[in-house]
N, C-alpha and C positions, 0 to 999 in steps of 0.2 A: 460790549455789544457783540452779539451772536450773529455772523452774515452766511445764513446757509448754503451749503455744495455737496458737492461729490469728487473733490479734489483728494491728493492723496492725503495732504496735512490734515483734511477732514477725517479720512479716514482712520487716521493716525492715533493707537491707545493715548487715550487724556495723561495717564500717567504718564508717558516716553515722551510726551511734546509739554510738559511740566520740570522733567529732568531736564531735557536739551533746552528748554527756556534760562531756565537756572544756570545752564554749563557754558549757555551761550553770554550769559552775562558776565561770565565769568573771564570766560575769551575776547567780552569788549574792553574790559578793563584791563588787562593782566598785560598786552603788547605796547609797548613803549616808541616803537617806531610803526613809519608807512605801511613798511611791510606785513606785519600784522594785521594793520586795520585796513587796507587795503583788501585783502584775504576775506577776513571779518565782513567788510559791505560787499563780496562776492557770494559770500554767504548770503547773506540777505536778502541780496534781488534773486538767487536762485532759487530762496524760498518763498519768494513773495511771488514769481513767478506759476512755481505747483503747486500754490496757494488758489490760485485760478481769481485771486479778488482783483476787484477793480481798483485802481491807482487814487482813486480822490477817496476809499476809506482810508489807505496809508496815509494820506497827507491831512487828515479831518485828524486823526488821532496825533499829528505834530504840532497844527496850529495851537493849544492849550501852551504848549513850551516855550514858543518862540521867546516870549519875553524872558525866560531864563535862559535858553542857548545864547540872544545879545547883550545880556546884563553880566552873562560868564565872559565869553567872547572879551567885551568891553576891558573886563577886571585881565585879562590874560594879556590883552594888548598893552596897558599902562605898565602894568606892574612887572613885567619879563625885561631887564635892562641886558639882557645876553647879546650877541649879535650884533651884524650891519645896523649902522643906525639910520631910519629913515628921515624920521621926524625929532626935531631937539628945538622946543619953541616955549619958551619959559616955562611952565612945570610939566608940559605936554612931553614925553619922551618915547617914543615907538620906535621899535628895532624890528630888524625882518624874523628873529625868531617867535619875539612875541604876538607879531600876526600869524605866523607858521603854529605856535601854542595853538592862537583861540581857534583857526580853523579844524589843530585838530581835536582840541575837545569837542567841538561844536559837530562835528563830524560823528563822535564816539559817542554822543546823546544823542542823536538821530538816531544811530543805531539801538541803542538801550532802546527805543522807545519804542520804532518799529518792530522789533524781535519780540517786543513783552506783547504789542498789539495783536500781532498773527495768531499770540495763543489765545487771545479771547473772541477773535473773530471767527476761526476755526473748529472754537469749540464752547459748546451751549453751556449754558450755568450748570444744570443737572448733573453732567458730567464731569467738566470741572470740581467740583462738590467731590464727586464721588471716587475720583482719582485722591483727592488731597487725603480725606477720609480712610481711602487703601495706606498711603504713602504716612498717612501719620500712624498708622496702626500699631507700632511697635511702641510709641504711647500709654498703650494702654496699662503696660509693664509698672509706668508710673505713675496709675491711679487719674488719669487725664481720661475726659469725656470727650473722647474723638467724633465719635458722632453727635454731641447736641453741640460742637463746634463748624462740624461741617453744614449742621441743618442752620443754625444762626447766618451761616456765608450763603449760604443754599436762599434763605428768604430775602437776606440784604442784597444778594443781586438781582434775586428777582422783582424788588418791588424801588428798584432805584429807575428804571423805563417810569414806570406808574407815579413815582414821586415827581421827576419831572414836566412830564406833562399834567400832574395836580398842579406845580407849582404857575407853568404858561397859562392852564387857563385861569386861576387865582389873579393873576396879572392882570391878563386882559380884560376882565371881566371889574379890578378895581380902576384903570384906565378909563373902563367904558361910562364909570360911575364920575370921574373927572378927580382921579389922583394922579399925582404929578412926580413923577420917581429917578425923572432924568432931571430937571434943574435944579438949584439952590449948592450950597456947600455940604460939607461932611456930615454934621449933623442931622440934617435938613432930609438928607438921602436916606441915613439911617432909619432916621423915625419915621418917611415913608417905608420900610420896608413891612414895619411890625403889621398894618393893615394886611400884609402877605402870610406872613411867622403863624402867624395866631389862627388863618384858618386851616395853615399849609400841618401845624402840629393837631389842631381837633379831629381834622381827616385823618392824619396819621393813625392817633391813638383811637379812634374808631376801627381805622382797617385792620390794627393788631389784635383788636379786640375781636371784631369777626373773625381774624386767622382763627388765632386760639380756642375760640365756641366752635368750630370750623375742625379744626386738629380732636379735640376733646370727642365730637359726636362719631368722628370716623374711630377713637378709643386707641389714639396714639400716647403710647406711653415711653417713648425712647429705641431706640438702640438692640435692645436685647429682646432676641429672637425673631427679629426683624426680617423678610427674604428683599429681594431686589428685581423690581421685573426684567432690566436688562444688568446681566453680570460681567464685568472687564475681563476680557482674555488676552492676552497677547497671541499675536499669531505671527509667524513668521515674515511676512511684512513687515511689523514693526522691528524685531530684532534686529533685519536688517539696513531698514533706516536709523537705528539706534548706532549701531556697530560703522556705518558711515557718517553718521553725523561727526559721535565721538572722535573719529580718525578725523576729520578737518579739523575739528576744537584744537586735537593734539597742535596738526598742521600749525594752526593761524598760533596756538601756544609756544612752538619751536622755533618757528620766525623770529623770537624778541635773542635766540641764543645765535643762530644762525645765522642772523642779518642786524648785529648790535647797531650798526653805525647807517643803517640804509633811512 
């Protein structure tokens, strides 16, 4: 989901907020202690802050995890016998490392998840596209169709908005006919769905079908010799938020040698 602005991450080349996404993943996982990830969610609200977005799409993009950050949590608490023991109650065993564990995974998926959100919020499908497309370009070396990869990602995001709201009003509309898709067991829910499946796929492969007649009349043949109405430059702005970014990643990376035991 694309939430438009005029902030600097907005402004920011698709490809350099594609790299720092990636370097930033790299930098949630690779710290071993606080100090690190500590550093790492300093990162974050500083860019969520010249992100200029509102606070409930950051937490709209957490709610889908929840149930794995407590089911990890959960497995981190039982299973860590390390440590002060809290709790020792027939096969129940919780020690204070293994709550200090699950908070901090739970903490280090927050962050993986927020950091991967800002680059899609910040930045429109088109672009995105068109960044990856640059970035995979050296590809082409080995015979890979960079561009009918990036146009495939290019229509799959653009038509996942439009699938969803086919699929709400499919819903509502078999609801309003008196289908029943919330009670009964497993089965029961299943085979209400297919009444959903069957018109959610005839629309589908209609709408592809119009792309395609759609693609074909404007005499789209791929890739080759193709021009672009807006072309990626880097400009000295991004260099420089590049050249700082990488210096914190380094930062919050040197922390696990500097601070082993913190």
């Amino acid at each position: 989901q694309y939430f438009p602005g005029n902030s600097l991450l907005h402004k920011m080349d698709p490809r350099a907020k594609l790299i720092l996404t990636f370097a930033y993943i790299v930098a949630v996982f690779v710290p071993r202690n606080w100090a690190g990830l500590s550093l790492a969610v300093a990162f974050l609200v500083m860019s969520v802050w010249l992100s200029h977005l509102p606070l409930k799409l950051i937490f709209k993009s957490l709610k889908p995890i929840l149930p794995l950050i407590v089911f990890t949590s959960i497995i981190n608490i039982f299973y860590v016998r390390d440590g002060l023991v809290l709790v020792d109650w027939w096969i129940i065993h919780i020690t204070l490392q293994g709550v200090v564990t699950a908070v901090f995974i739970a903490v280090r998926i927050l962050c993986l998840i927020a950091g991967s959100s800002l680059l899609t919020y910040t930045t429109s499908p088109t672009a995105l596209t068109d960044a990856l497309e640059r970035l995979m370009k050296p590809l082409k070396f080995l015979h890979v169709n960079v561009h009918e990869l990036a146009m495939m990602m290019t229509i799959a995001l653009r038509f996942i908005p439009t699938l969803i709201e086919e699929t709400d009003k499919i819903m509502s509309a078999q609801k309003a006919r008196g289908a029943d898709m919330e009670s009964g067991g497993l089965m029961q829910r299943i085979k209400a769905l297919i009444p959903i499946l069957i018109p959610l796929f005839v629309s589908s492969f209609r709408r592809a079908y119009e792309l395609a007649m759609a693609m074909e009349c404007r005499c789209y043949r791929g890739g080759d010799g193709r021009t672009r109405l807006k072309v990626l430059r880097c400009t000295r702005q991004d260099y420089i938020d590049l050249a700082v970014c990488l210096v914190c990643f380094a930062v919050i990376l040197a922390s696990r040698l500097v601070f082993p035991n913190f």
